[in-house]
matplotlib code that plots the C-alpha trace (Angstrom):
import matplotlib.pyplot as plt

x = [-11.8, -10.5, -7.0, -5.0, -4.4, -6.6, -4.3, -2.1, -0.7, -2.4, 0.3, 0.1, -3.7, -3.9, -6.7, -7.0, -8.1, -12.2, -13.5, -13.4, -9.7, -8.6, -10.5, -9.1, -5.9, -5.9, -6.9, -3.0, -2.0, 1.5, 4.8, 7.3, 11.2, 14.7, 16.9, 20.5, 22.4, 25.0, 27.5, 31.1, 31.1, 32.4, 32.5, 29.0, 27.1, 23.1, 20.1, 16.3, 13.2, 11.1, 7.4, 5.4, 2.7, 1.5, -2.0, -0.8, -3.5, -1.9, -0.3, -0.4, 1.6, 2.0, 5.3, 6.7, 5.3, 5.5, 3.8, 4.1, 3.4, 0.8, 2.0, 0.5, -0.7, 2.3, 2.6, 6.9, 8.8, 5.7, 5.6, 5.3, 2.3, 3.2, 5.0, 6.4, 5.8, 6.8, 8.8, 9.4, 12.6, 12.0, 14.6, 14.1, 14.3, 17.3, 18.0, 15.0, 14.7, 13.3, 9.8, 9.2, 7.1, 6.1, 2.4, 2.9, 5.2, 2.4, -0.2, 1.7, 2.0, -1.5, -1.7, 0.2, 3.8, 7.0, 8.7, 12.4, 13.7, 17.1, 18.6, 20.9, 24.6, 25.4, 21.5, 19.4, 17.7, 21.1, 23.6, 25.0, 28.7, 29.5, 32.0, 29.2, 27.4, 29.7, 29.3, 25.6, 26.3, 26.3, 22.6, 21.5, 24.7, 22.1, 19.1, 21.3, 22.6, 19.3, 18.3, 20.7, 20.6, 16.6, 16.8, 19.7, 17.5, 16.7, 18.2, 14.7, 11.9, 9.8, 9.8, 10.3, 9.6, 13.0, 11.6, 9.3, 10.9, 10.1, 10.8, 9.7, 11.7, 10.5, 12.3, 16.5, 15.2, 12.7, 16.4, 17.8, 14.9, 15.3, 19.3, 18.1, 15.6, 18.4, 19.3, 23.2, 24.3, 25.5, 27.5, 28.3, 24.7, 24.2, 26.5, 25.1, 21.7, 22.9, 24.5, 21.9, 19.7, 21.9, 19.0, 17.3, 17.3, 19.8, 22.1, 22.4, 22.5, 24.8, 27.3, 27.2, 27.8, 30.8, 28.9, 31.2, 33.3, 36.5, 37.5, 37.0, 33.8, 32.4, 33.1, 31.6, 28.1, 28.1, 28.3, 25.5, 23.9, 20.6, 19.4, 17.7, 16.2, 13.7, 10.3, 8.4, 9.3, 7.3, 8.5, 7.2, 8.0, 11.6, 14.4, 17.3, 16.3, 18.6, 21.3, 20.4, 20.9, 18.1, 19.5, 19.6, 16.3, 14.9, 16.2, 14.5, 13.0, 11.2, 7.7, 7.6, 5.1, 5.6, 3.9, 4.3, 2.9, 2.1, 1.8, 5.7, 6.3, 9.6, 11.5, 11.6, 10.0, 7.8, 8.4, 12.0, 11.5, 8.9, 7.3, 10.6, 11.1, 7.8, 8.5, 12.0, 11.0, 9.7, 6.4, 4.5, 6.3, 5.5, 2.2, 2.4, 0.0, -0.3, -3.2, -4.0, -3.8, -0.7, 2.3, 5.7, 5.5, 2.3, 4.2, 5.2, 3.1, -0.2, 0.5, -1.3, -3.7, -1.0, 2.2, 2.1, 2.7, 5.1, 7.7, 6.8, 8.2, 11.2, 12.3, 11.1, 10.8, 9.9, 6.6, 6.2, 6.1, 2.4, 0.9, -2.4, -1.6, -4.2, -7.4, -6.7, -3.2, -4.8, -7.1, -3.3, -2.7, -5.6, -5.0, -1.2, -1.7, -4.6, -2.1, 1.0, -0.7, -3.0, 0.6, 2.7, 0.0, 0.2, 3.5, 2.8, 1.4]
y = [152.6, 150.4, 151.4, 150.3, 153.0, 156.1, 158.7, 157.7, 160.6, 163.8, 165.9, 169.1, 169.2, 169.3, 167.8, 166.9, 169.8, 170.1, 169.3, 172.4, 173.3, 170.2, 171.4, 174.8, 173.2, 171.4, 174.5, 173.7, 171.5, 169.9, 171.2, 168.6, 169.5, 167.8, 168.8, 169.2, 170.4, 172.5, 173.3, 172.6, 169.1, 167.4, 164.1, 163.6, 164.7, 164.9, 164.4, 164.3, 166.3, 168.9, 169.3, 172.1, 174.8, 175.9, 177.2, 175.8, 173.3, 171.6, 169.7, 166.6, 164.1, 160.7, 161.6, 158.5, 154.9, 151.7, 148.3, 148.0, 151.5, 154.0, 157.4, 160.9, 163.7, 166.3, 169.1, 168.9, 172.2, 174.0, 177.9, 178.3, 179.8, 182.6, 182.2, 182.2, 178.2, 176.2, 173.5, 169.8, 167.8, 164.3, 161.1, 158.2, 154.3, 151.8, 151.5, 153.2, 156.1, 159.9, 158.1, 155.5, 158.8, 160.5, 159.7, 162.2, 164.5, 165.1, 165.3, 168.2, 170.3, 170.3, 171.3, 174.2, 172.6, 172.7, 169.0, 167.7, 165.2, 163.5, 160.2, 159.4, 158.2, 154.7, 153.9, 154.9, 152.0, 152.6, 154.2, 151.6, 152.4, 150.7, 153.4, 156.0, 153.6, 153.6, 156.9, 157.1, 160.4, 162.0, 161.5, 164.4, 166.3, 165.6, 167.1, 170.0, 170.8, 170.4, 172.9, 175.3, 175.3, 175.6, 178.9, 180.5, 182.5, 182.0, 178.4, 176.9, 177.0, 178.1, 180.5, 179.4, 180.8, 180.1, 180.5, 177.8, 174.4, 171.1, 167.6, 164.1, 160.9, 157.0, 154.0, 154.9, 158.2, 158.4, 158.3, 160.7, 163.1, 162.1, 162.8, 165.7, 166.8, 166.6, 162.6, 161.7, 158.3, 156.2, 153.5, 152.0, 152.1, 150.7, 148.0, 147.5, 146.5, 144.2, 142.4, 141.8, 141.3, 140.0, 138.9, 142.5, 143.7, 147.5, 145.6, 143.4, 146.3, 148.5, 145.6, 144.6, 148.4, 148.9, 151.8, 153.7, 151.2, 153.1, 155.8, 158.3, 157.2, 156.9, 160.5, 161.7, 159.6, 160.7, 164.6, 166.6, 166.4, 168.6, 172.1, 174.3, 175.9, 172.5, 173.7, 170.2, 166.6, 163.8, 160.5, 157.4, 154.4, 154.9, 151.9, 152.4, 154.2, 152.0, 154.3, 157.0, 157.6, 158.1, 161.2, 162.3, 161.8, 163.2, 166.7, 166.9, 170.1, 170.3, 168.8, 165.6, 163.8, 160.0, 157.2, 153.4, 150.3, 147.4, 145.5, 144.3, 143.1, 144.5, 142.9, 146.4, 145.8, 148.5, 147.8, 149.0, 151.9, 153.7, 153.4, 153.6, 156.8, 158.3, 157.0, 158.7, 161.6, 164.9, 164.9, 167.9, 167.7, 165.1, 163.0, 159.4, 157.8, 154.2, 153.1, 149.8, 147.5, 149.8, 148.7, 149.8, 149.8, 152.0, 154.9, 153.4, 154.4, 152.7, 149.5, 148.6, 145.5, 142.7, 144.4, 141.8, 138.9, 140.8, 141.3, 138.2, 136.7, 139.1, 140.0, 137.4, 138.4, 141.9, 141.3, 141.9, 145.8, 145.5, 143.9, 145.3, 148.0, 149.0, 149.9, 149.4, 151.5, 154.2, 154.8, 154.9, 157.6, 159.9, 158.9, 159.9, 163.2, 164.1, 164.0, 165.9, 168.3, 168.8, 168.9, 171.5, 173.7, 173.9, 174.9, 177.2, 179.6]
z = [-9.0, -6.4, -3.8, -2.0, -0.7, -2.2, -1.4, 1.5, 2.5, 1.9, 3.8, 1.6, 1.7, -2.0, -3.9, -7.5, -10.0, -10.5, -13.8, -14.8, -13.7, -16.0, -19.1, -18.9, -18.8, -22.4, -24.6, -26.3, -29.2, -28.8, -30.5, -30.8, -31.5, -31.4, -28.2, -28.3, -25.0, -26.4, -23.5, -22.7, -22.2, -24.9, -23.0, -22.5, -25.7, -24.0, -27.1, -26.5, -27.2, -25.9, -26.0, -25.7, -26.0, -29.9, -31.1, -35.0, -35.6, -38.6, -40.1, -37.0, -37.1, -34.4, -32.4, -33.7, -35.6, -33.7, -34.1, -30.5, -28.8, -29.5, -30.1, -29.4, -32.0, -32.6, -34.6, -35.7, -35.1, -35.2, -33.6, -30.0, -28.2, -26.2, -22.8, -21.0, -19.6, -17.0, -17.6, -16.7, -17.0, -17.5, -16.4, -18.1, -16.4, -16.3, -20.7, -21.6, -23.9, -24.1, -25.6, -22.9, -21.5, -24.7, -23.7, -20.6, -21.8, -24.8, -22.6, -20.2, -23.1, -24.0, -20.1, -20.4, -19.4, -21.6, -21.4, -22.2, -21.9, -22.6, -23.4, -20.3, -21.5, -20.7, -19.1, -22.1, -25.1, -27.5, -25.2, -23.1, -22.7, -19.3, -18.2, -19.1, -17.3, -14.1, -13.4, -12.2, -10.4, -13.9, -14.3, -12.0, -13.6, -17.4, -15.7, -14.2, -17.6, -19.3, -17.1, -17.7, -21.5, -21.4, -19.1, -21.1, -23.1, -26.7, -27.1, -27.1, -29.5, -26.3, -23.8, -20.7, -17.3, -15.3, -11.8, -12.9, -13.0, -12.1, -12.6, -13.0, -13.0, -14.2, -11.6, -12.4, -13.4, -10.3, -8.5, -10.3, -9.4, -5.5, -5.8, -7.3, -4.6, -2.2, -1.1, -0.7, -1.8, 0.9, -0.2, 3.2, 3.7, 0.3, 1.6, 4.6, 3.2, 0.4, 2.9, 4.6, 1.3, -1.8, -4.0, -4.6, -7.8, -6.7, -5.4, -7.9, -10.8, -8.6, -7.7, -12.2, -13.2, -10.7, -8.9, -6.5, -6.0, -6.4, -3.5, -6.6, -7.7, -3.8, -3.6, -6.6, -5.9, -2.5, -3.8, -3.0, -7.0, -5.9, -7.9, -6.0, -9.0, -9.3, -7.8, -7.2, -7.9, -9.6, -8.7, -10.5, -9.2, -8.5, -8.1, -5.9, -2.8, -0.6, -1.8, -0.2, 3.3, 5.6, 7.5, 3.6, 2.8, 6.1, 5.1, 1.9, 1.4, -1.7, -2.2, -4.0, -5.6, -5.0, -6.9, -6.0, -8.1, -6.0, -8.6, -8.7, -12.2, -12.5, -9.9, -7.4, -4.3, -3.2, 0.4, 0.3, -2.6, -2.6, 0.6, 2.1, 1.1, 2.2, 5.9, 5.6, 3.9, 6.5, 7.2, 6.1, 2.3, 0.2, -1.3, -1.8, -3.8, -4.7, -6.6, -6.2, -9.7, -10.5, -12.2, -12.8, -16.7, -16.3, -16.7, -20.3, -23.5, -24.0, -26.2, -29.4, -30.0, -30.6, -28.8, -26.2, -28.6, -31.1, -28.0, -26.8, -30.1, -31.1, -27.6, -25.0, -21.5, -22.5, -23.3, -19.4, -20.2, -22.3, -19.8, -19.3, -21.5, -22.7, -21.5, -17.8, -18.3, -19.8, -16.6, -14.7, -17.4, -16.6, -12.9, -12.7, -14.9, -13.1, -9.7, -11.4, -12.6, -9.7, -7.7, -10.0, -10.0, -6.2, -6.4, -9.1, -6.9]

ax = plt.figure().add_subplot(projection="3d")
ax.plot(x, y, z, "-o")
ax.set_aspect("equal")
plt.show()
């Protein structure tokens, strides 16, 4: 396979799992269940699903039926294998949902890995109330509580190892995960940039959802929103890194895991996201990796035969997001879970 840049920054000395490692790792089918965060917000009602861990062989079932997405071999509700298991909470992209990763959260189980994921009020597919919207700080806040409901013991089908968590966000959710890590919004900084460059696509999506734009909203985005219990982060392409401020992202003390797409179909520019935050981020800390035909919607579900032209026709312009979606995404696939899971189980140990 051709890179750009192979591994660009291989500041952790870690190297992908052997062969064997990898094999060992998929001796699981995959349990999938419905997740409700029950807690004592009533204002922000948090739904998703959780994969994970089962020896039950039967019966299998796709995770969900699409004409335009393939979907991964599940076993519904089915008994968990014995834990207890680490887990990773997943953050979804700008108005997608908690299946726009099912592909990787299916393939984590079988790994050895429990996965939830939530759909993020006012940013998800069918949740797009703007004041929900507005206040972007409560996406860390969903992880957070995600987090707490899955360590309390007993509220999940799974056992799960609470010393043991990590994360992985997709471009809105790929913020979320660095907020998480330990970055501080900076809206004058924020302000500062788009100033200087009104066109890109943050500043644009920022300035049309009112982000922090009241003195009561600048303080709650600029909150520290990090949780220390959150091993190792995955970041996939992430959108919004101008945020942040750089003294911010220069303290960050947990290991991440950063992926960039060169191939800029999405209207991010890598220049400013992701490899911005590797050159801000301390040395010694992180891996960036940034294969080079990647794209942002790589991190999407492979697409069938035909799901190019079906959006094309019911929901033009987002026909963009089965490009290449097939063959040449599924090598991205075996390429990015190779890497996370390579990268947890460092920080396994």
């Amino acid at each position: 396979m051709n890179f750009l840049f192979p591994l660009v920054i291989l500041a952790m000395g870690l190297g992908p799992l052997s062969a064997q490692e990898q094999d060992s790792t998929k001796d699981y089918k995959v349990g999938l269940s419905t997740l409700t965060v029950r807690d004592d917000r009533s204002d922000r009602h948090l739904e998703g699903l959780i994969w994970y861990p089962t020896d039950a062989a039967e019966p299998s079932r796709l995770d969900f039926e699409s004409a335009v997405w393939v979907g991964s071999d599940v076993i519904r509700d089915a008994v968990a294998a014995e834990g207890p298991f680490p887990i990773i909470v997943l953050s979804h992209g700008m108005f997608g949902s908690v299946r726009n990763q099912a592909w990787f959260a299916a393939e984590m189980a079988q790994r050895g890995f429990v996965v939830a994921a939530v759909n993020h009020p006012g940013t998800s597919t069918r949740l797009r109330d703007p004041d929900q919207r507005r206040a972007l700080w409560e996406r860390p806040n969903d992880i957070t509580r995600v987090i707490d409901f899955a360590v309390s013991p007993g509220t999940l089908p799974v056992q799960i190892a609470p010393d043991k968590v990590f994360m992985a966000g997709h471009s809105l959710g790929g913020f979320t995960a660095v907020a998480l890590a330990g970055a501080r919004y900076d809206a004058e900084h924020l302000e500062r940039f788009c100033d200087a460059t009104p066109g890109e696509l943050a500043c644009q999506i920022f300035a049309d959802w009112n982000t922090a734009q009241t003195p009561e909203d600048r303080e709650r985005m600029q909150e520290d929103l990090s949780d220390s219990r959150i091993r190792a982060f995955a970041v996939f392409d992430l959108g919004g890194n101008q945020g942040f401020s750089d003294e911010s992202l220069g303290k960050i003390d947990k290991p991440l895991l950063v992926f960039g797409a060169p191939i800029m179909n999405s209207g991010l520019t890598l220049d400013i996201e992701g490899r911005a935050l590797v050159n801000a981020l301390p040395s010694g800390n992180f891996r960036y990796v940034e294969p080079a035909t990647l794209t942002h919607f790589d991190f999407f579900n492979l697409c069938k035969p035909g799901g190019f032209e079906i959006l094309a026709k019911e929901i033009p312009g987002d026909e963009v997001v089965c490009e290449d979606g097939g063959a040449h995404r599924a090598e991205m696939h075996g390429l990015i879970l190779d890497e996370v899971t390579a990268f947890f189980a460092e920080n396994l140990r």
